[in-house]
N, C-alpha and C positions, 0 to 999 in steps of 0.2 A: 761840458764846459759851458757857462753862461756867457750869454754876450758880453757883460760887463769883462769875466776874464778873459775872454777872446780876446777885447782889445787892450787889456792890458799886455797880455803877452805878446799882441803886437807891438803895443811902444815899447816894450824892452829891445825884441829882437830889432826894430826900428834903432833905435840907441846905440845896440850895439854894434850894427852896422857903420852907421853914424862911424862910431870910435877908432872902425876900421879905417875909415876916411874914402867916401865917395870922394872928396877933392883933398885926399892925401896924395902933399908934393911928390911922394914917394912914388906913388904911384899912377896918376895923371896927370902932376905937375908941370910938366915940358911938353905933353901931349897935348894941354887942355890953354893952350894961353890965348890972349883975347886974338891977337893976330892970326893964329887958326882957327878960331871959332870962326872970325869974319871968311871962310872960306869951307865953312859946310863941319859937319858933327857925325860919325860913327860912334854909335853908341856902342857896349861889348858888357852882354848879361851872362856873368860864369853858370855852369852847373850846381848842382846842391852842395857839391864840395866846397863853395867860394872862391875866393880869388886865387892864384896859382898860376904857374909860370905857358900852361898855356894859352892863357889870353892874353900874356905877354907874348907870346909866340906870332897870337894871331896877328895882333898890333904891327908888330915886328915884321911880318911879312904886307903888311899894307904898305907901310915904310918902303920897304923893297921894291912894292911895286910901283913905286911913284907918287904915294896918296898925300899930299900935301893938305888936311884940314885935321881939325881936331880928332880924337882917336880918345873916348872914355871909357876904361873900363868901369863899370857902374855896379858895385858890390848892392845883392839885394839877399833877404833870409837872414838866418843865423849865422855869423862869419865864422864862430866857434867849430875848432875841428873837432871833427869826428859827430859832434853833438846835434848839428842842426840837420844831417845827411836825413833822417825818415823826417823830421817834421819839416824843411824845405819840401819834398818831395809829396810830400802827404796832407800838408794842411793847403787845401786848395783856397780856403777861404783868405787866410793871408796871404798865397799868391797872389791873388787878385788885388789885393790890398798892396802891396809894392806893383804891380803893373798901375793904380792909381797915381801913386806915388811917383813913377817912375814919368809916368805921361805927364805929370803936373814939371817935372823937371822940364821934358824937351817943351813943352808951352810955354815956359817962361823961356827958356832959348830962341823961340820962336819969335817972343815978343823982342827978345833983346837984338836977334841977328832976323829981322824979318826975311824970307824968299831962298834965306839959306838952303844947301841939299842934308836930309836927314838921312840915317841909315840906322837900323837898330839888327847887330848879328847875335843871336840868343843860342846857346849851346846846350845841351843836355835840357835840364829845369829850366835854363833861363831861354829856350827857344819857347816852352810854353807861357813864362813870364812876357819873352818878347809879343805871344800875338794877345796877352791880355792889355798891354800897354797899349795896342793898338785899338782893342777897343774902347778902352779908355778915352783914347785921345779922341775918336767919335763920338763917344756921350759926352765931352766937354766940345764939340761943336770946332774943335783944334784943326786947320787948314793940315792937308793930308800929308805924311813924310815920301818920303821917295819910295823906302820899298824895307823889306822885311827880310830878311836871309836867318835860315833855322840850320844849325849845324847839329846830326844825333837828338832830338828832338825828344821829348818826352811829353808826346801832344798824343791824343788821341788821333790815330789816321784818319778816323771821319768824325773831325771836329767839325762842325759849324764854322766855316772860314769867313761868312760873308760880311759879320760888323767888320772884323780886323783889315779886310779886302777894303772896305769903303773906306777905311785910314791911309791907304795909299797909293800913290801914282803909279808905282810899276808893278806892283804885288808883294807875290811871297815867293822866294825861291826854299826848297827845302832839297838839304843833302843827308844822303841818306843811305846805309849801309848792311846789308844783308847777314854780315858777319854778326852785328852785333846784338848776340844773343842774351848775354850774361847781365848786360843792363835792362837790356830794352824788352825782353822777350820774360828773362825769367825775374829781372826786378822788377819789372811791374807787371809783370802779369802777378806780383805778390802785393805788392804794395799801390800798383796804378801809377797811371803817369800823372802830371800834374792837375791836369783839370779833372782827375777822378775814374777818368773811364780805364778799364781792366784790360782792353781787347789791343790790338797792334798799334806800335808807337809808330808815328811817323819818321821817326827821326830811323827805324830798322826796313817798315814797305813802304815808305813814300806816302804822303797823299792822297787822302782818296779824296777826288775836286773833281770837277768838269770843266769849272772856274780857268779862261783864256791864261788868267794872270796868275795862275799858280803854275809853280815849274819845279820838278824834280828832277835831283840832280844824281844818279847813283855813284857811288865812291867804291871803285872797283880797285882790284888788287893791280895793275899796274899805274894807278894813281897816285899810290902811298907806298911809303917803305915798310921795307917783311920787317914780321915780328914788332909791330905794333898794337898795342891794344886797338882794338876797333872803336872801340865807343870816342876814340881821343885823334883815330887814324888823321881826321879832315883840319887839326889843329895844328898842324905845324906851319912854321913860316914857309918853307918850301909849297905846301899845299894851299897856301891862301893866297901868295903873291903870283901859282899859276889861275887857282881855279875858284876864289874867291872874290880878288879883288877885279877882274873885269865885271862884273855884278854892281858897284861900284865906282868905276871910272867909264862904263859905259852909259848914256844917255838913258837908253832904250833896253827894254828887254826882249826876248835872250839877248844879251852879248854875243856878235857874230864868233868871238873866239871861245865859248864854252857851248857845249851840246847837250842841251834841257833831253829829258825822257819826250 
């Protein structure tokens, strides 16, 4: 593919995201109003699949736990089902092209709500889209976000954390689960996660950091309820309103109420 049609097949999938509506009332409408914004911004990156009811889950459970500021879920990729599943996942080059995109978003937030608290929670794909946005927002010289939370991850465990790290105040917290073979282990060990590399997703063995500010979080089986997909376990309301949202209403990192690796 030539560059010329690389980026065309980004301004499509860009379009068609679009269409799906980053600020469709439907779906960030009542979460995204100016009176929240003035009190801090959760951003919420779905996996390959797009949008779906569990990033309203997550949302739902930050509700629960008290979170009174904006709450966006932020469609990025191909919204189309079934179709954009391998090229979300595989064309790293347009990832990196919506983490631009996505960082040019919270900078204009930034200029509109100056000193606001930032949060970006990136799930599956979109926990690798979350730490591209991060660097992003370092090459555009962007005043740092609060901190970075990666749910099932599709990051390479030893990625290069350090631009994403200089993006922000408290780091990156990554949750991450042993069980999840079936995405993490045997789909990308086929296809790769998103920044490319073959070998262990963070989002299955944690981090591999030395980095103070990177924290992983294991999501064990008395965490989540039986007979759950794992790759989806750490999504429910119930799981984000205990072990989520302190991550988020706490100042500091660790949260004295959750216990990092």
């Amino acid at each position: 593919m030539t560059n010329t049609e690389r980026v065309s097949l980004t301004s499509v999938v860009l379009l068609l995201a679009m269409a799906a509506g980053c600020d469709d009332l439907s779906l960030n409408g009542t979460d995204t109003t100016p009176e929240l914004k003035a009190r801090g911004m959760v951003y919420i990156l779905p996996g390959i699949q797009g949008v779906d009811s569990h990033y309203t889950n997550i949302r739902n459970g930050l509700r629960g736990a008290g979170l009174q500021c904006a709450i966006m879920i932020h469609p990025w990729g191909s919204q189309i089902p079934g179709l954009g599943l391998l090229t979300n996942e595989t064309d790293t080059v347009a990832d990196r092209d919506w983490g631009h995109t996505i960082a040019g978003d919270i900078a204009q937030y930034q200029r509109d709500y100056p000193g606001e608290r930032i949060y970006i929670i990136g799930q599956s794909g979109g926990g690798g889209v979350a730490v591209f946005t991060a660097e992003a927002l370092a090459g555009m010289g962007a005043d740092p976000i609060d901190g970075l939370i990666l749910l099932d991850a599709s990051l390479s465990a030893d990625y290069n954390l350090s631009t994403a790290l200089s993006a922000t105040k408290n780091g990156i917290v990554n949750f991450y689960n042993l069980d999840d073979t079936a995405m993490l282990e045997t789909g990308t060990g086929m296809f790769g996660n998103v920044d490319g590399g073959h070998g262990d997703s963070a989002g299955r063995t944690g981090l591999r950091s030395s980095a103070s500010n990177v924290f992983n979080v294991q999501v064990r089986a008395d965490m989540i309820s039986a007979f759950v997909d794992p790759h989806f376990a750490d999504t429910s309301a119930a799981f984000t309103t205990r072990y989520i949202a302190p991550w988020i209403l706490e100042r500091s990192w660790p949260p004295h109420s959750v216990q990092a690796d």
